[in-house]
N, C-alpha and C positions, 0 to 999 in steps of 0.2 A: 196543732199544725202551725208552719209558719204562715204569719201576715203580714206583708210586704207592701211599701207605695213606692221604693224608689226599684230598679232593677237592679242595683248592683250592691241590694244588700241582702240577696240571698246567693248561697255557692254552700255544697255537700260537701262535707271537711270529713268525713270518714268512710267513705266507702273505700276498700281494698278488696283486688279480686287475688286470690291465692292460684298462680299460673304454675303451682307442682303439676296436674293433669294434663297440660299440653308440651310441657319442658323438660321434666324431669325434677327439675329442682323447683324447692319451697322457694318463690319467690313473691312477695307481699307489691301489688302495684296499686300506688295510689293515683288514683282516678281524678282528677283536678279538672274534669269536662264538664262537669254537672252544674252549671250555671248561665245564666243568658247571655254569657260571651262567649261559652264553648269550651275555655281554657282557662289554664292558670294566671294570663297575662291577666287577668281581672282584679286579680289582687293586686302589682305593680302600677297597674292604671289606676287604682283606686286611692294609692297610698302618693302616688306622685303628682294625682289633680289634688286632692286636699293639703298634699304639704306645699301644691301653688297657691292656692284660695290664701290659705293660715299667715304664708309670708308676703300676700299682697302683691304676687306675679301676677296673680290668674283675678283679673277683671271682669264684669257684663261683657265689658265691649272686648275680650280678647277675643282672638281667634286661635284655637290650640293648632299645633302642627306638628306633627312627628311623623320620622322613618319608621317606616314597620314592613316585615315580610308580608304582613297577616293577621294572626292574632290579634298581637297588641292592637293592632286598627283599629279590629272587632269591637275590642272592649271600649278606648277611649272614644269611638264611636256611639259606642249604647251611651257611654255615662255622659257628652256630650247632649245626647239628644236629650236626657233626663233633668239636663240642669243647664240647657237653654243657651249652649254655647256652639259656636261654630266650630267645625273641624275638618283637615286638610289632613288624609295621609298620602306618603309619601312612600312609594313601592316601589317595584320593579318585576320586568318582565316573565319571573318567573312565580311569580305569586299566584295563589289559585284563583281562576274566576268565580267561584261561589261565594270566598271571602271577598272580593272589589264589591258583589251584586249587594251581596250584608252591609257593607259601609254603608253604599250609595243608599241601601234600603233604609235607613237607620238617621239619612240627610245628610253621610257626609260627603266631600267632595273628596274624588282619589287620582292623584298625580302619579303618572305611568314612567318610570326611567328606561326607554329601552336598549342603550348605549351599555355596552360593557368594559369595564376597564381592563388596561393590558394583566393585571393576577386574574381576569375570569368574571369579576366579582364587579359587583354593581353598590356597593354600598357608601362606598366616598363618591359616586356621584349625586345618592341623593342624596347625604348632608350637606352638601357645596349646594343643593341647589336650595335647602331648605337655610344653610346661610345667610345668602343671596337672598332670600324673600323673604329674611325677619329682619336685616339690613333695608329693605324699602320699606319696610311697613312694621313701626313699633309695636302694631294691633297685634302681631305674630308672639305666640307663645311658645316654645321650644320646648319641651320639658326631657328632653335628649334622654330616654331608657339606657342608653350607652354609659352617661358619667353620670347618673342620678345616683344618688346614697338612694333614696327611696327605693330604689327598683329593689337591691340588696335587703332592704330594713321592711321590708312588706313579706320579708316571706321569715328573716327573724323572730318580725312579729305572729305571723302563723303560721306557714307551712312545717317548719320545725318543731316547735311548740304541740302541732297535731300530733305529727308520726310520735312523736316522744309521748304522747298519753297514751296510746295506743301501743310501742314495743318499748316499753319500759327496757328489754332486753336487745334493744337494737343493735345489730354488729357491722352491719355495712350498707353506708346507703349510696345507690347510683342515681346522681342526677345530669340530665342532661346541659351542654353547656351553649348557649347562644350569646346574648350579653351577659354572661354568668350572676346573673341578679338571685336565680333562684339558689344556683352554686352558691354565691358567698354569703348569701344570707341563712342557710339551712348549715353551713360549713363551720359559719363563725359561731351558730346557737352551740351544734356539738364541740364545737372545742370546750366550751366553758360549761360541757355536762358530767352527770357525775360518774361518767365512765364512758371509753375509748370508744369512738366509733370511724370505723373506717370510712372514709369518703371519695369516692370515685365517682370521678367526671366524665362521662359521655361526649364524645366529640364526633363530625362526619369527621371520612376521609377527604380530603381536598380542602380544610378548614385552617386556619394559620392560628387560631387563637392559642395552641399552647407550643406552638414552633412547627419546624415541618414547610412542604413547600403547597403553595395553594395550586387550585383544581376548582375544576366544572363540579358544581353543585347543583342540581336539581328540584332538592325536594326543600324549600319553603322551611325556614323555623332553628333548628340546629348550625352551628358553625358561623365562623365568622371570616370577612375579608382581610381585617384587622386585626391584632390583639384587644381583646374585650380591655377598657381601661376601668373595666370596677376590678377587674380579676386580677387575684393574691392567690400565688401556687405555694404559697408555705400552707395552706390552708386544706389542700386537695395530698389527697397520698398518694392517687396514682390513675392516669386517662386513659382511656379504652379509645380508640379511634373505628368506628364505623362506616364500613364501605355502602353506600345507597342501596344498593344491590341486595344486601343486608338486611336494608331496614326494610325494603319492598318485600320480599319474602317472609319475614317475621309478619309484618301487616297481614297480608295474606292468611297466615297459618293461623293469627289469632280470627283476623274473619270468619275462619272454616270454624271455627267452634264459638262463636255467635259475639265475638268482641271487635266491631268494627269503630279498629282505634285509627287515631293519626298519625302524622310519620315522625313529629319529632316521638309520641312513644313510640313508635317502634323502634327507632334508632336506640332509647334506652333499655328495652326491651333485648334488642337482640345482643346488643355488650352486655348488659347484666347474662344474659343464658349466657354468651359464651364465656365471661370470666367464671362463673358459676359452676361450666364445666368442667373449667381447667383449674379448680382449685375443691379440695375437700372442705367442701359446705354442707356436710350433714346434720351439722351443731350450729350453724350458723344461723340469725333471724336476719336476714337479709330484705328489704325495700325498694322501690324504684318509684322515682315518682313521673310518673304518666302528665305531660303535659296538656294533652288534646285528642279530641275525639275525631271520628275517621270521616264526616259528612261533608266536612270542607273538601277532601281528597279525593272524591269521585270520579271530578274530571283530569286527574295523575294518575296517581300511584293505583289505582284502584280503576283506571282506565284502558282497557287491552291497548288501541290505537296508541296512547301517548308510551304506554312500557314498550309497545314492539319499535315509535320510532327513536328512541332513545337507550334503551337495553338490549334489543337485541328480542328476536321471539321465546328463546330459552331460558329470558332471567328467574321465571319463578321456578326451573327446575337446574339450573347450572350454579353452581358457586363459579364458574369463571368470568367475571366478567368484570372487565378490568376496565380504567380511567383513563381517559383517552382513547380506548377501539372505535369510536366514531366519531363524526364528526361533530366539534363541540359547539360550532355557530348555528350547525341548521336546524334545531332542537328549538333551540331559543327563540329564532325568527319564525318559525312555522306555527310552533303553538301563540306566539306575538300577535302572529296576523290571524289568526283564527280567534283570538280576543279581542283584537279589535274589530272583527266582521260581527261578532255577536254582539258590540255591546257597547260600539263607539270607545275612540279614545277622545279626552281632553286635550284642546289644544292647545298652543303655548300662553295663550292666553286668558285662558277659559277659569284660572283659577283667583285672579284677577278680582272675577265678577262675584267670586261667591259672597262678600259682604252685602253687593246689593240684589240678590236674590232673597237674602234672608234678613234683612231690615225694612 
């Protein structure tokens, strides 16, 4: 059995659940939830704080800070707490409340953006703000998931390396694409394997990262406001864009048969079922790697009130439901102020004080 003193050095590197019985088709998902961060960001967090340590960024006295939807938080939150460092993430208002509770649970401090910018998308405001306050304070430590090699070179080193022990006959893998870390790192292992494997990128609909015009986003983890700047499309063969609506219903259906996954899987989930359908994969060993588990999602996607006020009461039985039919501000400030009613927000100055709360 394993024995562990740090937490982030244990994570399940092989479980796949085979989703032919709920889909039709042989599809292999690998499970990346099974560790005390919940997801797969454990691995980027882990490879990106030790290659600070290694080059003398990451000091006693730093204080780490990063954007994150969620996840990532989660993770450099645990390993934070593990090795006695302080930590600031950096959100926005659509983030789930059970991940802010897990930071704060975990000691860290969590900075709220609730300003949206004119594409929809909230993510150049919080690195302007995280700019901004490692410009005042050299203690600030950046480790930006966005242009890190590491984020890329952490899943190189394993997530690829896994699937390939396991489908030596691998034909096509779908990963999903956020800062495309896990993309170019599982992308760039199979190019240089001893045989072809197709590679297809999962993206939301509303997402700009492979072109395309942006859109209301809702569900936390997949898509970007930006183009990803680690992302290299000579490397990807070809992106599935998935509608929310999409990935809420896949959620769901994998629910009804006892897999309560999260939404960036399901997002890769539901593009894999549907390129699966539209293409003769009989012969094919096809994979998806499953980024997160569905616990965080409770209060979304997995929420009647929050789907009826954002979707519409027939999202889990309509394929219609289209971007844009309502309205895309009061979604955002309604579940905002109901986050802040449970649970306080920070104030502009509140994050200020976290050195001397914890010195």
């Amino acid at each position: 059995m394993p024995v562990i003193s740090v937490p982030y050095a244990f994570n399940e590197e092989e479980l796949y659940v085979d989703l032919r019985s709920i889909f039709g088709h042989s599809l292999y998902l690998k499970c990346e939830g099974f560790n005390f961060a919940g997801s797969i960001k454990l691995k980027a967090a882990t490879e990106m704080v030790e290659t600070a340590e290694r080059d003398g960024v990451l000091t006693p006295k730093s204080i780490l800070v990063e954007s994150s939807s969620g996840n990532l938080g989660v993770a450099l939150s645990m390993i934070a707490a593990s090795k006695g460092y302080q930590f600031l993430c950096v959100t926005d208002a659509r983030g789930n409340l059970s991940t802010r509770l897990m930071m704060e649970a975990l000691g860290s401090q969590v900075h709220v953006i609730a300003d949206q910018e004119a594409n929809g998308g909230f993510l150049g405001a919080r690195i302007e703000y995280i700019r901004a306050l490692c410009a005042s304070d050299d203690r600030y430590v950046w480790l930006s998931q966005y242009t890190n090699p590491s984020n890329w070179k952490a899943h190189y080193r394993t997530t690829a390396p896994e699937i390939a022990r396991q489908f030596p006959r691998l034909d096509v893998l779908f990963v999903g694409a956020g800062t495309t870390g896990t993309l170019m790192g599982c992308a760039r292992y199979f190019r240089e394997w001893h045989r072809p494997v197709r590679i297809i990128a999962v993206d939301s609909v509303g997402s700009v990262s492979f072109g395309g015009p942006p859109g209301r986003r809702m569900i936390p983890g997949l898509g970007m406001s930006m183009r990803p700047p680690l992302l290299d499309e000579t490397y990807v063969d070809e992106v599935i864009r998935v509608e929310e609506a999409d990935t809420i219903r896949t959620c769901h259906r994998l629910a009804r048969r006892g897999f309560l996954l999260g939404g960036s899987t399901g997002t890769v989930v539901s593009g894999a079922s549907d390129w699966l359908a539209r293409h003769d994969a009989r012969e094919l060993t096809a994979v998806a790697i499953g980024p997160d588990l569905g616990e965080r999602y409770l209060d979304t996607i997995y929420h009647t009130n929050w789907l009826e006020d954002i979707y519409g009461k027939d999202v889990l039985n309509s394929r219609e439901v289209h971007a844009g039919s309502w309205d895309s501000d009061a979604p955002v400030a309604r579940w905002r102020r109901r986050l802040d009613l449970q649970t306080g927000d920070l104030n502009g100055d509140q994050h200020h004080q976290l050195q001397d709360r914890k010195t």
